[in-house]
Backbone bond lengths (Angstrom), bond angles and torsions (degrees), N, CA, C in turn:
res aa  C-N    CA-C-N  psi(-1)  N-CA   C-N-CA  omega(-1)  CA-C   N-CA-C  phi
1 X - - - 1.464 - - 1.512 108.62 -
2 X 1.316 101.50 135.27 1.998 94.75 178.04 1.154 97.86 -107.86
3 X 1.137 114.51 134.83 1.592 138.18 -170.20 1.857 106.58 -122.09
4 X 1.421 97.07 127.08 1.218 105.73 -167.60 1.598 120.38 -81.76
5 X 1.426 144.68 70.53 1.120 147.66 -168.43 1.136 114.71 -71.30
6 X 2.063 126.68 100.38 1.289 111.81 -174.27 1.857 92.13 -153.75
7 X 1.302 102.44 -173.11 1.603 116.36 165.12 1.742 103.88 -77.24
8 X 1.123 108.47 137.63 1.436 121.94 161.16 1.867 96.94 -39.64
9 X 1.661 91.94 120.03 1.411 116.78 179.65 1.816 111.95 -57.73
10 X 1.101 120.31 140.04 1.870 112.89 173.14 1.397 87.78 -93.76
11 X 1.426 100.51 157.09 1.141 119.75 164.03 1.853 138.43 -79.03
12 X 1.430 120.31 142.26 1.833 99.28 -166.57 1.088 109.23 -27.98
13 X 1.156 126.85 141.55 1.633 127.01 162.34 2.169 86.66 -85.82
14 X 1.539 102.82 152.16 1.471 111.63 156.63 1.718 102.32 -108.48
15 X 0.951 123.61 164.02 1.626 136.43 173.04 1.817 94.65 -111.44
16 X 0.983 110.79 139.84 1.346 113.83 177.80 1.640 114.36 -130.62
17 X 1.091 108.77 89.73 1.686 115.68 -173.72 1.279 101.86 -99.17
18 X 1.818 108.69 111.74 1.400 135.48 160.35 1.395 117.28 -140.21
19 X 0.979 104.27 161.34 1.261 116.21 -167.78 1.609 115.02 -61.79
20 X 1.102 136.88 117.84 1.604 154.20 -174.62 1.605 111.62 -87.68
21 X 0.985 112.67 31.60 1.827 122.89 177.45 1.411 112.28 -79.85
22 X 1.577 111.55 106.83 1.168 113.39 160.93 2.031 132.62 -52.86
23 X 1.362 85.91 -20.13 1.639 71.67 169.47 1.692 116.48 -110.67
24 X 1.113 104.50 25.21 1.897 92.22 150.94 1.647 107.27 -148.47
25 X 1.401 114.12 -160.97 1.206 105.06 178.51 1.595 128.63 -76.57
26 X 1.200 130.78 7.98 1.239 149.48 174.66 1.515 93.84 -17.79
27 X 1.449 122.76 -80.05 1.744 128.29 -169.21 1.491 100.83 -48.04
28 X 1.391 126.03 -46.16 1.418 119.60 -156.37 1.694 93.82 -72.16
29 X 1.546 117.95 -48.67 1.582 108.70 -173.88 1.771 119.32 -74.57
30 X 1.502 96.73 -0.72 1.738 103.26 -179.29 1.984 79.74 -76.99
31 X 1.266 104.16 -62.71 1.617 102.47 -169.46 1.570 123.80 -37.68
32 X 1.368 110.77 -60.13 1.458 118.63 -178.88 1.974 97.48 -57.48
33 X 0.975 111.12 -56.30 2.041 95.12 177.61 0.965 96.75 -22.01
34 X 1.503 114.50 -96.99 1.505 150.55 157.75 1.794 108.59 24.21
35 X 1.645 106.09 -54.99 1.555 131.65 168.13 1.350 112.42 -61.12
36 X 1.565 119.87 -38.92 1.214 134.05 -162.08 0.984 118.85 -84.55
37 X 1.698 124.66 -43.46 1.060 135.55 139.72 1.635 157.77 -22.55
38 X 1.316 92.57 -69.20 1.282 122.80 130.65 1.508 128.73 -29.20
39 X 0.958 131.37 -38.78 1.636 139.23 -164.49 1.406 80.19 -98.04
40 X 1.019 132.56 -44.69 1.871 125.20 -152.92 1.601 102.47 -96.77
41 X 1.587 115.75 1.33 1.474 114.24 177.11 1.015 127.38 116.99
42 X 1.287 137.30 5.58 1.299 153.07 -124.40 1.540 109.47 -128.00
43 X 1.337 147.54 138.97 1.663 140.46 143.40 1.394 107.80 -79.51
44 X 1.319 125.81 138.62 1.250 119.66 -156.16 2.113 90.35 -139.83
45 X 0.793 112.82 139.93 1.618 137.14 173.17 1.137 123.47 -123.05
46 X 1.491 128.27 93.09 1.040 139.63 170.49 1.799 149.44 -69.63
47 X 1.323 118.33 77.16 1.423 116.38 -158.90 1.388 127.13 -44.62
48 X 1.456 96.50 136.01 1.506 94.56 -176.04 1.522 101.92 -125.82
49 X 1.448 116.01 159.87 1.271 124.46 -163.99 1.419 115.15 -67.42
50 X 1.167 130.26 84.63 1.908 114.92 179.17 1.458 121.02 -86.82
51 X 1.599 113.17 139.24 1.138 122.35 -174.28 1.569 111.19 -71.10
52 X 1.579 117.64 -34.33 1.570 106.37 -140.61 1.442 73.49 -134.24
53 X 1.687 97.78 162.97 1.271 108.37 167.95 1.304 154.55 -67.69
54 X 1.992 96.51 -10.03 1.122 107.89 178.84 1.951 120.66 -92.36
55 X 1.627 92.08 -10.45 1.397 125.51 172.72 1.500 110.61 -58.53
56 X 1.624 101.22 -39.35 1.583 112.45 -146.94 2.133 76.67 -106.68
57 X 1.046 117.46 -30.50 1.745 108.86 169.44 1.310 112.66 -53.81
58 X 1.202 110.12 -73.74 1.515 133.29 -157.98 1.680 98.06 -65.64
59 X 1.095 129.99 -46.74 1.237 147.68 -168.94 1.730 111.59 -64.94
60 X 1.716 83.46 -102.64 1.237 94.51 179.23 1.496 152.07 -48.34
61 X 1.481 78.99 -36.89 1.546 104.88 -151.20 1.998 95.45 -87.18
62 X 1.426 92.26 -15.28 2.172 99.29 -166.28 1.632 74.97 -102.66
63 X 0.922 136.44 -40.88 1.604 130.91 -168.44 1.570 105.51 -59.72
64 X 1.373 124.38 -48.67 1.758 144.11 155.99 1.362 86.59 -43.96
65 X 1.364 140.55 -130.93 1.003 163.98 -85.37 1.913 103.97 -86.07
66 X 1.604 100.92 -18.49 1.324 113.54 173.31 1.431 122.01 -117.11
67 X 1.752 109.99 39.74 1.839 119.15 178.14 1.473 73.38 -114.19
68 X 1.460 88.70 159.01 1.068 120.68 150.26 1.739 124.10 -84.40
69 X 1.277 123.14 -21.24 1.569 139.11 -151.53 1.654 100.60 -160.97
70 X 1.251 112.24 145.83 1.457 126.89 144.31 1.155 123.71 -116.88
71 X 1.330 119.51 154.42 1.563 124.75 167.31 1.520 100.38 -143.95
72 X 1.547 110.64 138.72 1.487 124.00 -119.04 1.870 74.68 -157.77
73 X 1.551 105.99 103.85 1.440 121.74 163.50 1.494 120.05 -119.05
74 X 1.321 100.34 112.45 1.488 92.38 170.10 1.241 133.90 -90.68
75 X 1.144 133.44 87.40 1.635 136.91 177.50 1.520 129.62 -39.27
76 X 0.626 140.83 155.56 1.576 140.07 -175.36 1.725 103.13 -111.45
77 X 1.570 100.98 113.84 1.395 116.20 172.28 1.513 121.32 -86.08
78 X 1.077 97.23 -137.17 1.845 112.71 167.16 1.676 117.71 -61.94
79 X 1.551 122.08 161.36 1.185 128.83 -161.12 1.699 86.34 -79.24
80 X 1.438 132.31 160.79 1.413 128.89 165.71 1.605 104.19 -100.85
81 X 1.176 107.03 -70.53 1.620 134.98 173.64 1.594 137.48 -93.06
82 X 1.002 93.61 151.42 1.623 91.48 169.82 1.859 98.55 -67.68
83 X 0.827 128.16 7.80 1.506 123.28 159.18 1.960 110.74 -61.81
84 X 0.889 96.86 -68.24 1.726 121.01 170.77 1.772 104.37 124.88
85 X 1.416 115.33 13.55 1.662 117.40 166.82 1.485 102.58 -65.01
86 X 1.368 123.61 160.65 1.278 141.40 -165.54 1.473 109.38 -141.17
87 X 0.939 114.22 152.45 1.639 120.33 164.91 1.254 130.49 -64.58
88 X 1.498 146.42 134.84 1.015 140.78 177.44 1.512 92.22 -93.75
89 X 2.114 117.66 174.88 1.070 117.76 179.49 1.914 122.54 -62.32
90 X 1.535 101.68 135.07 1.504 67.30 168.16 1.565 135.36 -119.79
91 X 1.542 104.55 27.54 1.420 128.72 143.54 1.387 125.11 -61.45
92 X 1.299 131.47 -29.00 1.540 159.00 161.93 1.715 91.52 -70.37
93 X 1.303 152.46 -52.12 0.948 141.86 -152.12 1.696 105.68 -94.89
94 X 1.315 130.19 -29.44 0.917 164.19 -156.28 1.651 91.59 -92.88
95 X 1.002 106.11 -52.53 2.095 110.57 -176.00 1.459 93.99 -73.07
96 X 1.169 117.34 -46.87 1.589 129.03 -169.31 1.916 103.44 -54.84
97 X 1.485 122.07 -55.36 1.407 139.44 167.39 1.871 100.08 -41.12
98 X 1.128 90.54 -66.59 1.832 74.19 176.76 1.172 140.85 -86.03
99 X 1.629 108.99 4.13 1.892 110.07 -176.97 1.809 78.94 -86.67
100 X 1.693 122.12 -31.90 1.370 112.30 177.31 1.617 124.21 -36.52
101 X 1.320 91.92 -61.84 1.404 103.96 179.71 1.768 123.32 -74.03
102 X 1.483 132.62 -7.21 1.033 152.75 167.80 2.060 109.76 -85.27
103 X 1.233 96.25 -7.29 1.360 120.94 -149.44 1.277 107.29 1.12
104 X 1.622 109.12 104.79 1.148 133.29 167.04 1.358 116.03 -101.04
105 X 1.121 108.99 157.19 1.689 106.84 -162.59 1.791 98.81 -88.70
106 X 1.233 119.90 133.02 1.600 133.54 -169.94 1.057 111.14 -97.67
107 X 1.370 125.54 166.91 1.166 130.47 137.81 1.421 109.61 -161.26
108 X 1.668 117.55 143.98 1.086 96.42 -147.10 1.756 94.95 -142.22
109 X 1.028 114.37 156.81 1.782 115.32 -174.98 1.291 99.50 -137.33
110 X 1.340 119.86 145.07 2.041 146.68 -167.21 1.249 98.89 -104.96
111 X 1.340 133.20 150.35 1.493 113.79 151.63 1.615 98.64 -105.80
112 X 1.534 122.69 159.62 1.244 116.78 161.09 1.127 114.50 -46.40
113 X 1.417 120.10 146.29 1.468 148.36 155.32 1.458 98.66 102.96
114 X 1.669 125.54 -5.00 1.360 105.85 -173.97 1.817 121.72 -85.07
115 X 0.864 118.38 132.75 1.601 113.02 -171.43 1.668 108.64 -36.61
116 X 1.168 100.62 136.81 1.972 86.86 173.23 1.336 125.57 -108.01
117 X 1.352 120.48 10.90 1.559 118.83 170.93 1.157 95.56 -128.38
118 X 1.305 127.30 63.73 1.418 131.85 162.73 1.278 124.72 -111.87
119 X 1.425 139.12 160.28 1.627 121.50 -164.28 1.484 104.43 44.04
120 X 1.784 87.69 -156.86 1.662 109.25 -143.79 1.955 83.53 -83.98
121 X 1.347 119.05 -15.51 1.654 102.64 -161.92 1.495 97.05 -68.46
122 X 1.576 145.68 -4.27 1.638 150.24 -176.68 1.420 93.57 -76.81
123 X 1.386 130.84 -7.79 1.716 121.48 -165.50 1.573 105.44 -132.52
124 X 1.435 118.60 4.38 1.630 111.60 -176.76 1.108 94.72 -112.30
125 X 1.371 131.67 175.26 1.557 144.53 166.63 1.651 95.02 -96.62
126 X 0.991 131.16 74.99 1.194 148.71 125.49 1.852 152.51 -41.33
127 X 0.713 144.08 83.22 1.354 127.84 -169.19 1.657 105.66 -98.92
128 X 1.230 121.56 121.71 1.605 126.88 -175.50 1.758 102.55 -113.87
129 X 1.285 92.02 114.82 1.976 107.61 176.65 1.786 87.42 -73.90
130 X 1.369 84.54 131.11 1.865 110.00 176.00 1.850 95.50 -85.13
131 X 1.319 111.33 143.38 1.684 114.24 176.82 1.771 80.55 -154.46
132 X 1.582 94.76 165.57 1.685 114.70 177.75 1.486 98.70 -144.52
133 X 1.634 128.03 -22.32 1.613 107.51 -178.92 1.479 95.19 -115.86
134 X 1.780 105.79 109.46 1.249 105.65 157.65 1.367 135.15 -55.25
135 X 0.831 124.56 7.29 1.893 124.88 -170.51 1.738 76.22 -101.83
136 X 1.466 153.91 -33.86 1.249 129.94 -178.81 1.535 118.88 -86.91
137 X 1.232 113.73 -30.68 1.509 114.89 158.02 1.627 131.20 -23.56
138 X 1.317 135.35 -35.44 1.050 117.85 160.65 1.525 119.12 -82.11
139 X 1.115 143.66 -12.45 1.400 141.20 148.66 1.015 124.87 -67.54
140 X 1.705 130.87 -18.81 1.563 136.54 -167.36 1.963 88.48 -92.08
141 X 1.812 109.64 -38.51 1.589 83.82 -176.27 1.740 110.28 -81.00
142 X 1.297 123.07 -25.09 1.585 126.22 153.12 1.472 96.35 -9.72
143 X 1.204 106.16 -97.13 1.488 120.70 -154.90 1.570 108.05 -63.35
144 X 1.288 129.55 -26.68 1.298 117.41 -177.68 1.937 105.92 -82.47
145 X 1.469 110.60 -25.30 1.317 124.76 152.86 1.492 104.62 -35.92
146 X 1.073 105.31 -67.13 1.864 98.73 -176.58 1.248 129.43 -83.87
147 X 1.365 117.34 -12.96 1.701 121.17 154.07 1.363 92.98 -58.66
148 X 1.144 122.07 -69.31 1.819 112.42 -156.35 1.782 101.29 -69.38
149 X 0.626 165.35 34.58 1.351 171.34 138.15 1.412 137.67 76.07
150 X 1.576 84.22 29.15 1.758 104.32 -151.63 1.740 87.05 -70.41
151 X 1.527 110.27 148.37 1.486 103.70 164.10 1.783 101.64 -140.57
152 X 1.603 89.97 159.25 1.863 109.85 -178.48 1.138 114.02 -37.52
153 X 1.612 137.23 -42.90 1.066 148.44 -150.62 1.696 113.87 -74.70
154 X 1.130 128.73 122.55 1.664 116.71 -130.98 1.818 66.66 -104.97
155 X 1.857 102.54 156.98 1.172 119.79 169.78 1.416 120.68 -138.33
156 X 1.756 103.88 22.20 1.421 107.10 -162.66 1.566 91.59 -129.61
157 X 1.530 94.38 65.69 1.159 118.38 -173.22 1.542 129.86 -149.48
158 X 1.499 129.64 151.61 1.530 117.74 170.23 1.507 102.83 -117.85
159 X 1.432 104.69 151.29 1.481 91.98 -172.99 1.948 82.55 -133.77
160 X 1.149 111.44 -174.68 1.911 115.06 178.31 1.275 96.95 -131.71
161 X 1.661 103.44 143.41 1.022 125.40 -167.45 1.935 116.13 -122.12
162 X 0.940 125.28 150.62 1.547 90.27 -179.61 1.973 87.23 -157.88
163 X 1.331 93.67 136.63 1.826 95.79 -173.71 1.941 95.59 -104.97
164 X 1.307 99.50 108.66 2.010 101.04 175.42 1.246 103.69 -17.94
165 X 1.256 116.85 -64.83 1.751 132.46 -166.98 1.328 107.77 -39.53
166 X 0.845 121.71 -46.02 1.455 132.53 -150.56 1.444 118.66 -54.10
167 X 1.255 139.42 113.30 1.530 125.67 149.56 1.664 98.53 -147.88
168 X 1.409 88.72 -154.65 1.885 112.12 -157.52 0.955 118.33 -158.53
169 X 1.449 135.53 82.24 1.572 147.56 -152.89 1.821 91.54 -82.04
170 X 1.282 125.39 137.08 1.338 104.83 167.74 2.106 80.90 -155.16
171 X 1.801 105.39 -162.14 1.476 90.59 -174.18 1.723 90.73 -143.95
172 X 1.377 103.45 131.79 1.791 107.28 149.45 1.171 113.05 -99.64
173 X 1.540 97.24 144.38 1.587 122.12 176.25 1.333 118.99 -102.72
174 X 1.267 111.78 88.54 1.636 146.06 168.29 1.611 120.15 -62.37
175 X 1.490 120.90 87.44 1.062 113.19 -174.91 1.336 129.81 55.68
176 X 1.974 99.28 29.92 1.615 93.81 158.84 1.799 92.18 106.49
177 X 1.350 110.78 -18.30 2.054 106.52 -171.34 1.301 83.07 -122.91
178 X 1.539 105.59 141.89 1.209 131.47 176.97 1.547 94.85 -81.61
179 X 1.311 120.55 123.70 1.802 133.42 163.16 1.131 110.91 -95.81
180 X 1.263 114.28 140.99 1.460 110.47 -171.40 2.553 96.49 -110.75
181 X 1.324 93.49 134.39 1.389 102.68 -176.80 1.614 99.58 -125.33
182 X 1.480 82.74 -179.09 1.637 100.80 -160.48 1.446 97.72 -125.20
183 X 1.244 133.86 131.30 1.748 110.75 151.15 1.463 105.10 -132.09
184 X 1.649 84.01 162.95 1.946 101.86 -164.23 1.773 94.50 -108.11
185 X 0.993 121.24 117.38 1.737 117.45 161.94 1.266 142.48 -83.95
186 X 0.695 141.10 153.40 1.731 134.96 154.72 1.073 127.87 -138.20
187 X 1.726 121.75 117.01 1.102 145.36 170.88 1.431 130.09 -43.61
188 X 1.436 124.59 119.74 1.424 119.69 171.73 1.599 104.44 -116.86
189 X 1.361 84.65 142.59 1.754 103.22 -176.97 1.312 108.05 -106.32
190 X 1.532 104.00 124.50 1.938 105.40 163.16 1.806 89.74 -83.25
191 X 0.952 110.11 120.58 1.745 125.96 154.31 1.691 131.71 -74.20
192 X 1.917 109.35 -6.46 0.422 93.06 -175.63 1.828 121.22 -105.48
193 X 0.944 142.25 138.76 1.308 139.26 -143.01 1.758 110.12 -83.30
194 X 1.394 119.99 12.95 1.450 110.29 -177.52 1.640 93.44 -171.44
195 X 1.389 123.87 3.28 1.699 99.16 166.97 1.152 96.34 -129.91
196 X 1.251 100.71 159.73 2.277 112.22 -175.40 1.466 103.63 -111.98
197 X 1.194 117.33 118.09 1.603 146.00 146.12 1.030 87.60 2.86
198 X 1.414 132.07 129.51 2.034 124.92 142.69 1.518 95.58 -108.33
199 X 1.359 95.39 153.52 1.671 116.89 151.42 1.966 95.97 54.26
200 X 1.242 109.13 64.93 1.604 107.36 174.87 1.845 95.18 -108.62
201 X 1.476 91.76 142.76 1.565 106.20 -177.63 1.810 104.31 -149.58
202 X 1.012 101.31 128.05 0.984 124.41 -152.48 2.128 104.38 -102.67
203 X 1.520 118.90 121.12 1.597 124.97 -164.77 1.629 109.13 -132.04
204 X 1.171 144.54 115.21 0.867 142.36 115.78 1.789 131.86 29.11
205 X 0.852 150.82 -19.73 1.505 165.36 -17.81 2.020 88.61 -144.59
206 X 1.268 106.95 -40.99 1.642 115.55 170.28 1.541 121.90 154.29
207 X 1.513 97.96 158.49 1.502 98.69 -153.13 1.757 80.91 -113.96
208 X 1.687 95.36 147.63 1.740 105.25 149.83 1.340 131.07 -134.23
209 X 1.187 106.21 126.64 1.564 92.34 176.38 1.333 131.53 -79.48
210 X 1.305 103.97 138.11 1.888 112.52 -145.50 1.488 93.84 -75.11
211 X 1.852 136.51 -20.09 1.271 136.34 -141.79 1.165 79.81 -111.44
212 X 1.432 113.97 -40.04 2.109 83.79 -157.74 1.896 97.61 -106.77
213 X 1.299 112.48 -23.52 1.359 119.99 178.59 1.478 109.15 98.36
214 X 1.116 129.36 11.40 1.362 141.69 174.40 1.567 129.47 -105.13
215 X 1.479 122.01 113.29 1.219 140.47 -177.77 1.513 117.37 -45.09
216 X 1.527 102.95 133.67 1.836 98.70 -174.34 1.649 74.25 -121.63
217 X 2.030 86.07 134.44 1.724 99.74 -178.89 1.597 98.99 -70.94
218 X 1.381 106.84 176.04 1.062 137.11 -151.89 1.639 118.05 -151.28
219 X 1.501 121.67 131.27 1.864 102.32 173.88 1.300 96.77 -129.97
220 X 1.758 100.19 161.61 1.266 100.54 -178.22 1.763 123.97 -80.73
221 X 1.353 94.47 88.53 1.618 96.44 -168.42 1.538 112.62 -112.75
222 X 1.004 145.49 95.96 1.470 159.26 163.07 1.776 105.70 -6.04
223 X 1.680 94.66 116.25 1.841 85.18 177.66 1.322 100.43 -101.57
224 X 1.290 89.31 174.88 2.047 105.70 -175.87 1.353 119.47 -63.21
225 X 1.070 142.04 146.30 1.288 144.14 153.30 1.454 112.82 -77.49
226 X 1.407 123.52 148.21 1.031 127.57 -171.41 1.824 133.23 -71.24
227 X 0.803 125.25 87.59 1.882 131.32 -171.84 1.741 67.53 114.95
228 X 1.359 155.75 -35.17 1.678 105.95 -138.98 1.312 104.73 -133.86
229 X 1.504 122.08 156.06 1.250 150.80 -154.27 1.175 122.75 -54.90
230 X 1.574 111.32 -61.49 1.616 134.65 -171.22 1.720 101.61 -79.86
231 X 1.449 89.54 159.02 1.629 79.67 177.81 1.774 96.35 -102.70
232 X 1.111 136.84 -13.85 1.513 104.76 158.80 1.792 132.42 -98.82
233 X 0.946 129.99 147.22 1.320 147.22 -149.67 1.531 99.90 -110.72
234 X 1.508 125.09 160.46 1.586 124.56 140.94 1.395 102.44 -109.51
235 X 0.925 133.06 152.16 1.958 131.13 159.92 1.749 107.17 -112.80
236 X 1.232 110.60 114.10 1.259 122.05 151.90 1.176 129.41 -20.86
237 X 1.637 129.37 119.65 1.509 128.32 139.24 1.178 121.02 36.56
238 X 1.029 153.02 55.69 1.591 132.47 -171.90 1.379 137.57 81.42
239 X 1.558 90.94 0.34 1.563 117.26 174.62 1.763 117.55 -80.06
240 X 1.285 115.88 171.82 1.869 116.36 177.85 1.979 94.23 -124.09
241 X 1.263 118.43 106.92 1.483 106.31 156.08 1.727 117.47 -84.77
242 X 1.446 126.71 147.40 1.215 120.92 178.81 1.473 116.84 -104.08
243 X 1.581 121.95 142.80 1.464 131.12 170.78 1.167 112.96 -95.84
244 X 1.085 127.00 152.22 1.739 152.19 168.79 1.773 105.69 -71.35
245 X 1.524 105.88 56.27 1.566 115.20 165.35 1.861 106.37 -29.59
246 X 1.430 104.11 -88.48 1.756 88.38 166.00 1.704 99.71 -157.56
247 X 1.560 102.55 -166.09 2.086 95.44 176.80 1.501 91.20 -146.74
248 X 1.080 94.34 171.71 1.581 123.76 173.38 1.209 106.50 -125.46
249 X 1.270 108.64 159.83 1.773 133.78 153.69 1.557 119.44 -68.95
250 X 1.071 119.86 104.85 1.777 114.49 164.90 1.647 108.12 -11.94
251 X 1.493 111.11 -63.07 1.530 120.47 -153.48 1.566 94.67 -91.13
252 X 1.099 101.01 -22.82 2.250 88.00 178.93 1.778 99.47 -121.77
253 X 0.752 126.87 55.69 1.666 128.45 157.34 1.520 103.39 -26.36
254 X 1.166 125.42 -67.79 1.378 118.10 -153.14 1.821 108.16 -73.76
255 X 1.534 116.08 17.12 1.696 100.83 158.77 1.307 88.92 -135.79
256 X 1.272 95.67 151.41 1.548 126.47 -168.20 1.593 108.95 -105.35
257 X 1.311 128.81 136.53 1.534 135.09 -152.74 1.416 105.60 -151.41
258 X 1.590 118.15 123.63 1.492 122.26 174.55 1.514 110.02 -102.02
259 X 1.402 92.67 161.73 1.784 130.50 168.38 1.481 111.13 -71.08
260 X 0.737 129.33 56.30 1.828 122.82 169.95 1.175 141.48 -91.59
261 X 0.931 138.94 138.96 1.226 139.30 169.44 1.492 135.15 -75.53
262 X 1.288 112.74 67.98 1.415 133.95 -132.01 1.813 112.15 -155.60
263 X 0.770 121.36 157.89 1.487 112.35 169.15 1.758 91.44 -159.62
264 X 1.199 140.51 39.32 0.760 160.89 -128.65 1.605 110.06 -161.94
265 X 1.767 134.66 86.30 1.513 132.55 -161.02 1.753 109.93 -63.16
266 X 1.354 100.39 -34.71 1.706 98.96 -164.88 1.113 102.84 -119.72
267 X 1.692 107.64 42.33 1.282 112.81 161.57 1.979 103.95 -107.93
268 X 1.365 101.31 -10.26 1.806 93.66 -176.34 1.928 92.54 -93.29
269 X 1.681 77.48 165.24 1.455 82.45 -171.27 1.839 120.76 -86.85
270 X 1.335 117.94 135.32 1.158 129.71 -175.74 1.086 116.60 -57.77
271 X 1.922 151.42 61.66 1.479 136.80 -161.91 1.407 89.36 -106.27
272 X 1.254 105.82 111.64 2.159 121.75 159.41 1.925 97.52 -36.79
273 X 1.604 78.25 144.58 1.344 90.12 -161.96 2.039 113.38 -90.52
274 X 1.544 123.09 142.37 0.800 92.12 -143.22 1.774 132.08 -100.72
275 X 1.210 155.59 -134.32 1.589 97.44 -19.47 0.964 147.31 -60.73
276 X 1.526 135.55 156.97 1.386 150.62 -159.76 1.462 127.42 -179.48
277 X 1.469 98.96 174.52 1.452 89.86 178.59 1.600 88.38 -152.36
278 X 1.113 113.27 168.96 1.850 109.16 177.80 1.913 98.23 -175.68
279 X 1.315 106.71 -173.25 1.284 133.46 178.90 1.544 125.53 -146.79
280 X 1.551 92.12 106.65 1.320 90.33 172.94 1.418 128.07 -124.33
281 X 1.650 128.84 147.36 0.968 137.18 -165.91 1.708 108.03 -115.95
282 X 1.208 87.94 123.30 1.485 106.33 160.18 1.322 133.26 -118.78
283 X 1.787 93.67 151.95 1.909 95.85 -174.55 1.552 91.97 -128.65
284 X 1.528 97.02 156.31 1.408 136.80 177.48 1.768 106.94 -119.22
285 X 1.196 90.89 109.75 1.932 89.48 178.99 2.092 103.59 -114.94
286 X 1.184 101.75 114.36 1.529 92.72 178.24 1.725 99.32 -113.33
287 X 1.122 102.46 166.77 1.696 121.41 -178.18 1.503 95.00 -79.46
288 X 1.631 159.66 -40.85 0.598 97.37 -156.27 2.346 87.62 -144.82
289 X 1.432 83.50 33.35 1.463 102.06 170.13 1.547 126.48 -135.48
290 X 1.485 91.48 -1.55 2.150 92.45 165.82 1.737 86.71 113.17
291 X 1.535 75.06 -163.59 1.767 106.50 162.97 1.620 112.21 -134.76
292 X 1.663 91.93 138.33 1.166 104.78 -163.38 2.103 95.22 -124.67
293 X 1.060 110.81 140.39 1.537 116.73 -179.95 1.361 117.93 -119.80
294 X 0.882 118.35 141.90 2.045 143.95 -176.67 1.158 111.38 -119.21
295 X 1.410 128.07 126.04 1.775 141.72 -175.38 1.493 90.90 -96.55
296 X 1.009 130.60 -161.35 1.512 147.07 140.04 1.344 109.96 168.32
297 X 1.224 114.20 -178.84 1.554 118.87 -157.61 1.620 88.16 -140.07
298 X 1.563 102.48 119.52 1.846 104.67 172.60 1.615 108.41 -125.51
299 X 1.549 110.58 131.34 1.313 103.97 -166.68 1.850 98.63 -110.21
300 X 1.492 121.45 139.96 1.315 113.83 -177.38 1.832 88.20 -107.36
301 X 1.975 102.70 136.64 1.316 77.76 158.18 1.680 110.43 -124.68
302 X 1.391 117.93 -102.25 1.756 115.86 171.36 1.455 92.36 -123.32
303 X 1.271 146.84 -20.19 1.094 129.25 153.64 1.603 148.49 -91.06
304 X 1.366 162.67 -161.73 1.149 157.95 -160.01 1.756 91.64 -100.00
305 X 1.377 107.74 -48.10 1.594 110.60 -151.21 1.714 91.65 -82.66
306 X 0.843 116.30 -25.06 1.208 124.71 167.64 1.941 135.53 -33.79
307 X 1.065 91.23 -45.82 1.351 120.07 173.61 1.200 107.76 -35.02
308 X 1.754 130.26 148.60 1.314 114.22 165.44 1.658 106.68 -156.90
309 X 1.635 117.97 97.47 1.031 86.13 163.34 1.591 129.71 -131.98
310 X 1.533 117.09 137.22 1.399 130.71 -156.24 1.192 129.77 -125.93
């Protein structure tokens, strides 16, 4: 059975790009979505206007790149023409250009009177539902939320996975004798179905021992990935890459020995040899999906088969 060992999952975040105009109600109807959302399950992120670029880095641009969903309102500004069309935001249009290119899944609502081939929405395959009474707008994107099939359950995420069964007998050659070792893995899943993990590195985060209740330190030292070299990884689309949790020796089972990237002695971690029982937590930090953490429970006993980690 593969059993999923992770942090309590967040939920989709939506990005909600509307217009932030202090002189009408723009903030109050970004809010009620926001409410609307929310009620139906949702993490919701609300854009706010940034001046500077490091505003629009730190901000925006990690706020995009970490939704799961947008919802994309265009408000009606100033008159343009003697036509009587108006402008929609074009900070809202501007968010809209990059969930494009991030390709995040949209959905997007017009208000009457706003021009409709204006900005970047004249160049996406888009379809924008026309509305005129804002007080129904947060229920009209509700329900078009659930025609399109978006659900709470966040996928812009890695979570660790680890199957009991699991190991990898392979051998180091110690002064000339082939040793025969064991290793235990654990799997991380990109969940999300169309962007790939960059730059995931994989830490140790801290061990406890379950018998005496006392913490064995820990450094922040990068473990191995499994078959590969570097200590950071990308993981594929919907794919699981595996880490080098830790190994043993055939002939000494009862001490436990890591993969690091280190050349450095009192940088691996010290776990008394066993029997035992302990808890350890691991983190996964990627560039451009967070950090995601794994508990598990590893039991040392006096034999090989003994081992347990879950």
């Amino acid at each position: 059975m593969n059993a999923i060992m992770t942090n309590s999952r967040r939920k989709a975040k939506v990005f909600i790009s509307c217009g932030q105009s202090d002189e009408n109600d723009e903030r109050l109807i970004a809010h009620t979505i926001g409410e609307e959302l929310i009620a139906i399950g949702f993490d919701i992120y609300i854009a706010v206007n940034e001046q500077t670029l490091a505003g629009l880095k730190d901000n925006i641009f990690r706020q995009l790149e970490t939704s799961d969903y947008i919802v994309f309102v265009d408000l009606k500004r100033e008159v343009l023409d003697a036509s009587e069309l108006r402008r929609g935001s074009l900070f809202s249009h501007q968010e809209l250009a990059i969930a494009s290119f991030l390709d995040i899944p949209v959905i997007g609502f017009r208000e009457d009177g706003v021009k409709s081939d204006d900005g970047i929405a004249k160049f996406i395959q888009a379809n924008f539902a026309p509305f005129s009474d804002r007080r129904l707008l947060p229920a009209a994107i509700a329900q078009k939320i659930n025609k399109c099939g978006w659900q709470p359950k966040c996928f812009n995420t890695l979570t660790m996975e680890r199957n009991p069964a699991q190991y990898t007998d392979a051998h180091h050659t110690v002064q000339g004798r082939r040793r025969p070792n064991r290793f235990y893995q654990i799997g991380v899943k990109n969940n999300h179905g169309r962007k790939i993990a960059q730059d995931c590195f994989v830490y140790l985060e801290s061990i406890k021992n379950l018998q005496t209740g006392e913490s064995i330190p820990t450094m922040n030292i990068e473990f191995k990935w499994e078959a590969y070299l570097f200590p950071s990884a990308i993981i594929l689309a919907n794919q699981t890459r595996r880490f080098d949790a830790f190994y043993v020796y055939h002939d000494a089972p009862q001490k436990l020995r890591f993969n690091l990237h280190s050349d450095y002695f009192g940088a691996f971690p010290n776990v008394p040899e066993g029997p035992g029982q302990f808890e350890f937590t691991y983190l996964v930090a990627s560039d451009n999906f967070g950090v995601s953490r794994g508990t598990f429970s590893v039991t040392i006993g006096s034999t090989l088969d003994e081992i347990r980690l879950e």
